[in-house]
C-alpha positions in Angstrom: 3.0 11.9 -16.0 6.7 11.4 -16.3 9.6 11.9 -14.4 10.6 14.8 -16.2 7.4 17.1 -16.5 7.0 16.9 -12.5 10.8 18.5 -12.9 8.8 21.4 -15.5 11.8 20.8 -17.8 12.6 18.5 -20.2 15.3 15.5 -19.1 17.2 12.8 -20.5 15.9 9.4 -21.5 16.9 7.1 -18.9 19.1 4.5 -21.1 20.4 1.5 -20.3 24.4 0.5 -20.6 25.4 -2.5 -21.5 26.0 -4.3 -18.6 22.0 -4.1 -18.2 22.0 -1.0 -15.3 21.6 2.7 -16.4 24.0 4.8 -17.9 26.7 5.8 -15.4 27.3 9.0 -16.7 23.3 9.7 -16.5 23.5 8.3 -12.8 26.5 10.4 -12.1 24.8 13.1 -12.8 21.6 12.7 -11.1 23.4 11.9 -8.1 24.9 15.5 -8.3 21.9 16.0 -7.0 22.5 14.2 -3.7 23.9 16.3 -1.1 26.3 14.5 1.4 28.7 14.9 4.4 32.7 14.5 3.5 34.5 12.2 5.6 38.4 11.1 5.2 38.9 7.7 6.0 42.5 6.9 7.4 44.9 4.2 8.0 48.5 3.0 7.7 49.5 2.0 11.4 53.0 1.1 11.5 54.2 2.0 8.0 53.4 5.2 6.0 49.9 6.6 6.3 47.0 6.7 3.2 44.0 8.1 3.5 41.1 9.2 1.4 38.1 11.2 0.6 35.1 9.8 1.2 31.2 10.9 0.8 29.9 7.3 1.0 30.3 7.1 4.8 27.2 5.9 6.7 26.2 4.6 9.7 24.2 1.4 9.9 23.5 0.3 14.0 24.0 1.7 16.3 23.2 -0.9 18.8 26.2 -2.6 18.2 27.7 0.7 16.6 28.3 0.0 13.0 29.5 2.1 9.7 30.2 1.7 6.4 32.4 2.9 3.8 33.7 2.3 -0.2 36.9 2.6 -1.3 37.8 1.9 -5.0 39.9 -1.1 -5.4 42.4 0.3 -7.4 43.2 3.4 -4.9 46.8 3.1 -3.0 44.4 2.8 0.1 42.7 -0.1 -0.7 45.9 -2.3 -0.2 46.6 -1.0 3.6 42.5 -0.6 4.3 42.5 -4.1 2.8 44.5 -5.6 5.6 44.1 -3.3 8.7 42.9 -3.7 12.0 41.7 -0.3 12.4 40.7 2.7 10.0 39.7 5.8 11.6 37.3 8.0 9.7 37.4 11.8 10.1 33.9 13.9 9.8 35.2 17.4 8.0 34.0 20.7 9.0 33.1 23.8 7.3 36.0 25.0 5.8 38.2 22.1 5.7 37.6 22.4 1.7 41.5 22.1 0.9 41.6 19.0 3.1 39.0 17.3 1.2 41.1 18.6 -2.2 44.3 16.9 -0.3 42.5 13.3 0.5 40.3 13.5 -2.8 42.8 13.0 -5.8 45.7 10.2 -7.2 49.2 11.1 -6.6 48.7 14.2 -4.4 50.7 14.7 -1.1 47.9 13.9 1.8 50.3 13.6 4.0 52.4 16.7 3.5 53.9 19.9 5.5 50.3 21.6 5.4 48.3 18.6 6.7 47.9 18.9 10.4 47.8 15.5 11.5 49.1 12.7 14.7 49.0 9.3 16.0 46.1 8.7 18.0 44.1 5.7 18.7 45.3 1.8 18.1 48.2 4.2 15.8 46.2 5.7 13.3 46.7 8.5 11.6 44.5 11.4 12.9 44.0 14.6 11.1 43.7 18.2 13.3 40.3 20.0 13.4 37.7 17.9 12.0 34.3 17.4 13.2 34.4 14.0 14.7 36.5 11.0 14.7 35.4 7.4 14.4 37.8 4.6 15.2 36.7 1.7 12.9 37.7 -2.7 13.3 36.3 -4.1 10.4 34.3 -6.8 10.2 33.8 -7.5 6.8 34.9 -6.2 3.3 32.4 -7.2 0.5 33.8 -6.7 -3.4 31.4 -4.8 -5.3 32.1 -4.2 -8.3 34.9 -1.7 -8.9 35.0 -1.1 -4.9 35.3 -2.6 -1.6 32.3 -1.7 1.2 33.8 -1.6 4.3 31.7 -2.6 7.2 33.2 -1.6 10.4 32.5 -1.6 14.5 33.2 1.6 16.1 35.6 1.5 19.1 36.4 5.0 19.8 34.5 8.2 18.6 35.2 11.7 19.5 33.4 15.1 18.8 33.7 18.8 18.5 31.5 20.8 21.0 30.1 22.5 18.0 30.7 23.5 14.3 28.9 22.9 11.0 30.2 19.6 8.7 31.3 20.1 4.9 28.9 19.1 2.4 29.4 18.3 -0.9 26.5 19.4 -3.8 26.6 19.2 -7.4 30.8 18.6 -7.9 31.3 21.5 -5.3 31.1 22.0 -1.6 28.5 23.9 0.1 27.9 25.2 3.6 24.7 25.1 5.6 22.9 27.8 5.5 22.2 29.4 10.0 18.3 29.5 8.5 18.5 26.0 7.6 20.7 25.0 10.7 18.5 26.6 13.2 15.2 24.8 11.4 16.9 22.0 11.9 17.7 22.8 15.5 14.5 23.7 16.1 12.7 19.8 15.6 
């Protein structure tokens, strides 16, 4: 049986590009599929701050405490991220939707009168009301492609009591559900 009758509808061919891997615009779109936290990634310590959206954020040990993120080589971050000592990565909550919008676009203003933001830890650039915060030394920045992964040891991290993150699902975000949350809960 294929792929696409388990689905009961009928999909598109999987094709191949022609670098040899599948078509990115068929991969963008399955990934759509993918539902995943929203994190902005921050640095700039001693000169102006940049910071960006990020969904790729993962953590990888925690034993010694290690996390990863990408950031696309030709962003305005990569060039600060590319030579810093610390990053500091910011876990959104539900409802932070406009600062995602801010940290998730070329040439806007992340910076600006209605981000509510300080200097916090080794300098960085901290933004008001998120989730968590994750101070990050990187240990290694591997070139992939279009994008740098950006392994990093955490050496700070601080969380809300409570609060539900921001997810992002099919080119929107998306709040958990309190039947979802409290199945969740419940394990």
């Amino acid at each position: 049986m294929r792929d696409s009758e388990t689905l009961g509808r009928a999909e598109p061919a999987t094709t191949v590009s022609p670098g040899g891997g599948a078509d990115p615009d068929l991969v963008r779109r399955a990934l759509r599929h993918h539902a995943k936290g929203v994190a902005v990634v921050t640095a700039g310590v001693g000169r102006p701050p940049v910071g960006f959206c990020a969904t790729s954020v993962t953590s990888l040990s925690l034993a010694p405490p290690l996390m990863s993120f990408t950031v696309g080589l030709r962003s305005a971050s990569w060039p600060v991220v590319e030579g810093a000592s610390h990053v500091m990565v910011h876990l959104l909550a539900a409802g932070q939707e406009s600062v995602a919008r801010a940290f998730g676009g070329a040439g806007r203003a992340k910076f600006g009168p209605d981000t509510r933001w300080r200097r916090g830890a080794h300098g960085l650039p901290v933004l008001d009301g998120v989730l968590a915060r994750l101070a990050l030394a990187p240990v290694d920045r591997l070139l992939v492609s279009d994008h740098a992964l950006v392994i990093g040891r955490v050496t700070r991290a601080w969380h809300a009591a409570d609060g539900r993150p921001l997810v992002h699902h099919d080119g929107g975000y998306v709040r958990l559900s309190d039947a979802l949350a409290l199945t969740a809960g419940e394990e």
